[in-house]
N, C-alpha and C positions, 0 to 999 in steps of 0.2 A: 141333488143327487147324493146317496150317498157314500163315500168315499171308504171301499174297505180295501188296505195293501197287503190284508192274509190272504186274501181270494176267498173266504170261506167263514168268516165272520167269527175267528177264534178272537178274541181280545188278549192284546199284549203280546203276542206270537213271537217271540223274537225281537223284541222290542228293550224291554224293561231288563236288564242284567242283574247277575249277581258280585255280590259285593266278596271280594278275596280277601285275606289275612286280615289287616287291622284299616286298611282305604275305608274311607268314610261315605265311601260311593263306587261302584263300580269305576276302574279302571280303563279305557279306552286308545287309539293312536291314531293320530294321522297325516298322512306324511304325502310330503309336496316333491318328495323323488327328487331334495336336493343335488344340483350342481356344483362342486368348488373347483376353482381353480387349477388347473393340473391337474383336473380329473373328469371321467367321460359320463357320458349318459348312461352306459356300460354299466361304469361303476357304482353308479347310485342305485340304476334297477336292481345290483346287485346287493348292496345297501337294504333294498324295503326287501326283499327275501331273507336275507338273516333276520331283518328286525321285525319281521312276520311270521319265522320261526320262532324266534323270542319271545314274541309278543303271544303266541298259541302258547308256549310250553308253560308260562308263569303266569295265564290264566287273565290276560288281560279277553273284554269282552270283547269288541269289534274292533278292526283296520279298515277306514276309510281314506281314499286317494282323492287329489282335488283335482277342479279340471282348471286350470291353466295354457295362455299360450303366447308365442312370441316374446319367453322371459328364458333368457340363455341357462341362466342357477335355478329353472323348475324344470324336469323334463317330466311330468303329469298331464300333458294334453292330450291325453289317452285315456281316461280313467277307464273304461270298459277293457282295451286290452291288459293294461297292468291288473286287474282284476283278475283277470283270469290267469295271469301267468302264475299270481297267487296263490290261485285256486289249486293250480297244480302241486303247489309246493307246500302247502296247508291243508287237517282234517279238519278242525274244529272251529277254529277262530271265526265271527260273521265279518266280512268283509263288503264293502260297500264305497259308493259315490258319497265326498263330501266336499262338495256333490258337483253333480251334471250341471252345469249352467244350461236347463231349458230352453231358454231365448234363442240358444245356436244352433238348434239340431230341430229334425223333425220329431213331433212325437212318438210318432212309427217305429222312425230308427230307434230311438232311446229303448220301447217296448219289447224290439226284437232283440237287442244288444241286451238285455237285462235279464228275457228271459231265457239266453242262449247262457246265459253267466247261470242263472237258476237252476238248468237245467243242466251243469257241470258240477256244482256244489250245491244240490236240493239242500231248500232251509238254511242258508248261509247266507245270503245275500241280500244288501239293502239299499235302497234306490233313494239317498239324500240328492232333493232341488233346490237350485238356488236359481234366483232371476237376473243376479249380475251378467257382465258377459265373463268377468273372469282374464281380462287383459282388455286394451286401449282402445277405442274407437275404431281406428283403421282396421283395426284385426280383427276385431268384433263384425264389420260390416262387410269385411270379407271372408268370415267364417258363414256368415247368411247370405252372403250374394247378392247384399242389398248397395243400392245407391248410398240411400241413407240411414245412419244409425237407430236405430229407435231401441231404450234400454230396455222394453216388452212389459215395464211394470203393468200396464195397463192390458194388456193379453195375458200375462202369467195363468190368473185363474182359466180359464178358457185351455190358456194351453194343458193346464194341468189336467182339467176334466177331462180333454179331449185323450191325452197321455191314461187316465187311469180307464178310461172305456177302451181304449185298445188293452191294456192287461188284464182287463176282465169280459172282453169279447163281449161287450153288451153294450153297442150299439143301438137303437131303437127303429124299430121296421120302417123305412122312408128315407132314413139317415142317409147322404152320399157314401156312407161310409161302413153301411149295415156287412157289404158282402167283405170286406178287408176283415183279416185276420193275423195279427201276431202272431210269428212264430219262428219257436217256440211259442206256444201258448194253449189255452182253455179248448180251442175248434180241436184241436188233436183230441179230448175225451169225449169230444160229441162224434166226431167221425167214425165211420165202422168198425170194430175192433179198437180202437182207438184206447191209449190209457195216459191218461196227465196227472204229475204230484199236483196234491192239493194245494203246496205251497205258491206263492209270488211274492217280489219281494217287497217286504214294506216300504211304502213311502215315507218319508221324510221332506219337512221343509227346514230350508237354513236362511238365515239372515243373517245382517249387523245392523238391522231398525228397528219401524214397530211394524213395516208391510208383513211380514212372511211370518213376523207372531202373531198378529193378528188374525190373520188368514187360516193360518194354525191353528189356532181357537176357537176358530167357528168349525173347521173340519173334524175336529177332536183328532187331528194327527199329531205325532212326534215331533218335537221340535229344535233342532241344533241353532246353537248363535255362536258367533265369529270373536268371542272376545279376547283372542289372541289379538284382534287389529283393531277390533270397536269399543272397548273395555267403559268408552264412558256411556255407552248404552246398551249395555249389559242389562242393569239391574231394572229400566224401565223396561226393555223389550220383553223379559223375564214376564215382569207384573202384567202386562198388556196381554201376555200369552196367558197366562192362568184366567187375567179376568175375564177373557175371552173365551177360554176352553170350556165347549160343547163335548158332554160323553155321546161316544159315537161307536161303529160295530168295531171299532181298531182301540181304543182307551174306554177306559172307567175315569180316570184322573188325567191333569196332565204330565206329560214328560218331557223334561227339556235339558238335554244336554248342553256343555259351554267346552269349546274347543280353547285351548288356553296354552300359551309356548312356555316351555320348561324344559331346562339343561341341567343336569347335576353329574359332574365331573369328580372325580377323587381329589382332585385341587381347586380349593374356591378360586384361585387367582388363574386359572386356567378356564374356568368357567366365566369368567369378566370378558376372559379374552376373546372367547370362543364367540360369545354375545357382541361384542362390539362389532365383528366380521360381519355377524348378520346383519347388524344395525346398519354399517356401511352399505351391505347390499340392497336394504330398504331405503335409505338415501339416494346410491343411483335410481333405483326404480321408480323415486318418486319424481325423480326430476328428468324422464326419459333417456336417463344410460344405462339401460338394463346387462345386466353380464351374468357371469360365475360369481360364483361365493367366496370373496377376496381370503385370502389368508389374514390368521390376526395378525400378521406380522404388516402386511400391506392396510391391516387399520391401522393402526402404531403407528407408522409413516406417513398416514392421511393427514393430508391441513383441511381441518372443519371450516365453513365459515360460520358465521352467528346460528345463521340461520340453521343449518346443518345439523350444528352442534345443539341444537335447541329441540332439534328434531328426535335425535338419538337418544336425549335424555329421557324426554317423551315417551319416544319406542322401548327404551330398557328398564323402562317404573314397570310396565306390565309383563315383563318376561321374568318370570321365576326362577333364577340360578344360583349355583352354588354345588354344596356340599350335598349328599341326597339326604341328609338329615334336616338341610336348611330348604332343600326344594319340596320333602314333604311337609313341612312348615308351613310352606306357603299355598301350597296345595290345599291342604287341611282349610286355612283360614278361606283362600278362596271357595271352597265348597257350604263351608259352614255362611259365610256373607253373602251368596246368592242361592244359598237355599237349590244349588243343581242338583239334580239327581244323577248325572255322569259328569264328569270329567274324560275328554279328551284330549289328549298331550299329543303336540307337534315339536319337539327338535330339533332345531334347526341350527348346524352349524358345520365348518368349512370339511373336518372330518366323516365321512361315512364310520369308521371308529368310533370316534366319541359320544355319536350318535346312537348308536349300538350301546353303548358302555352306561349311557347316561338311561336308558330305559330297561338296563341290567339294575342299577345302582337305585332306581326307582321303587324296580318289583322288590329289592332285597330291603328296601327300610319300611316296604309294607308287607314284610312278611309274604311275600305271594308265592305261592306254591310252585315246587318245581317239578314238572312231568316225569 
């Protein structure tokens, strides 16, 4: 089957960005609707509006939302509604799932929820899949209603075929599924009087392996990778995904973006500090005490153990920080050593502020344009 996420078989539709001031790749965000400590869910949704205002006015290309759950410091378990609160608050910027963990949801839903979002901000909207659950076992089996967990690697395709024929209302006569209709959707332009945008939103697959590059490659879809967390299989999942990529009605080449955490604060030693908070809260999460996003003050105080401490060092070789001259440094070299064609920045730290300030201080050392 072939797999087209214009609806209409335009190639690159909203896909492929433009590169701003002197970035060496299109610019991108995405953001996990951090929690910190002493502060609300409130507060953070309030957080991705300014930094979505921001993010629009100096030209970055998309805002993508993750889907996370049962993590106190993400409040992103919603990607479809925080989408569209966005949507209200933003003209131009493409906003999207990064991404829907498929495994959890039906595909119907995901079809109707995405084309209800399309059908708010026609040609904005983009539909990034991933196959993890996106939070732990338990939660996982009780966001599907299942007994048992199963991670769906081995249904992904299937779910996805079956997800991309409901957005393109082309079922096959016999199918269980012929008379079902998305919608929002394509049955609205066949219906009497009826009139639908050409658009839907592009698909997306994301990983941190070689499954979903590879998978990507024979689709000739767009491809996001997680090397904010996966960074030592970045550069194979990359190669897997080219040598694999099939031109299809959606690409002529491949495209693959690399999501990657990067902080630059006005003060390098504030940007240390900022990074060590998060690094603690990836400590608890890894070892099931998930919370809010500690103050650096409350790392500062933390007793590491070996192991801990080994963890974090780990975690802070791949997170980009500093000064924004030293984070576009780093930026630069990681674009140029995996050959991506986006960069997507995630942020993550105990301030909604700094957060803000640090994807100001990004756009201002790449020159990017101010609305």
């Amino acid at each position: 089957m072939t797999v087209d996420p214009t609806g209409d078989g335009t190639r690159d539709e909203g896909i492929r960005g433009e590169r701003h001031g002197t970035a060496p790749v299109p610019l991108s965000v995405l953001d996990l609707v951090t929690v910190g400590a002493g502060r609300t869910a409130t507060d953070a949704l309030r957080t991705s509006v300014e930094i979505a205002g921001l993010a629009e006015a100096r030209g970055f290309h998309r805002y993508w939302v993750a889907e996370h759950h049962s993590m106190p410091g993400v409040a992103s378990s919603s990607p479809a509604v925080i989408l569209a609160h966005l949507a209200a608050h933003t003209d131009r910027i493409r906003l999207g799932s990064g991404g829907v963990m498929l495994p959890n949801h039906a595909p119907l839903v995901i079809a109707e929820q995405f084309g209800t979002l399309e059908a708010m901000a026609p040609g904005r909207i983009d539909l990034g899949l991933g196959r993890a659950p996106g939070t732990d076992g338990a939660t996982a089996a009780a966001l599907r209603r299942a007994d048992r967990l199963s991670e769906g690697a081995d249904e992904f395709p299937q779910q996805l075929a079956e997800l991309t024929r409901f957005l393109d209302d082309d079922f096959p006569d016999g199918h269980p599924y012929r008379r079902i209709h998305a919608v929002p959707g394509p049955i609205q332009a066949t219906s009497p009087g009826g009139v639908q945008s050409r658009h839907r939103p592009p698909l997306w697959l994301l990983g941190s392996s070689g499954f979903s590059a590879r998978l990507a490659g024979v689709l000739g879809l767009p491809f996001a990778f997680a090397h904010h967390f996966s960074a030592q299989n970045t550069i194979p999942a990359l190669d897997l995904y080219r040598e694999s990529f099939q031109p299809s009605a959606v690409l002529d080449a491949p495209y693959a973006l690399i999501g990657v955490s990067a902080l630059a604060t006005d003060d390098e030693n504030e940007a240390r500090r900022q990074v060590a908070a998060a690094a603690l809260n990836m400590v608890r999460l890894r070892t099931g005490r998930p919370g809010l996003v500690p103050t650096p003050e409350e790392a500062e105080a933390y007793e590491y153990n070996e192991m801990e401490r080994e963890f974090v060092n780990s975690w802070n070789s791949n997170v980009i920080h500093g000064t924004a001259d030293q984070v576009r440094t780093g930026l630069d070299d990681l674009a140029k050593r995996t050959g991506a064609d986006e960069l997507m920045i995630t942020g993550n730290a105990h301030s909604g502020d700094l957060r803000v300030r640090s994807y100001e201080l990004i756009a201002d050392a790449y020159g990017l344009p101010r609305a």
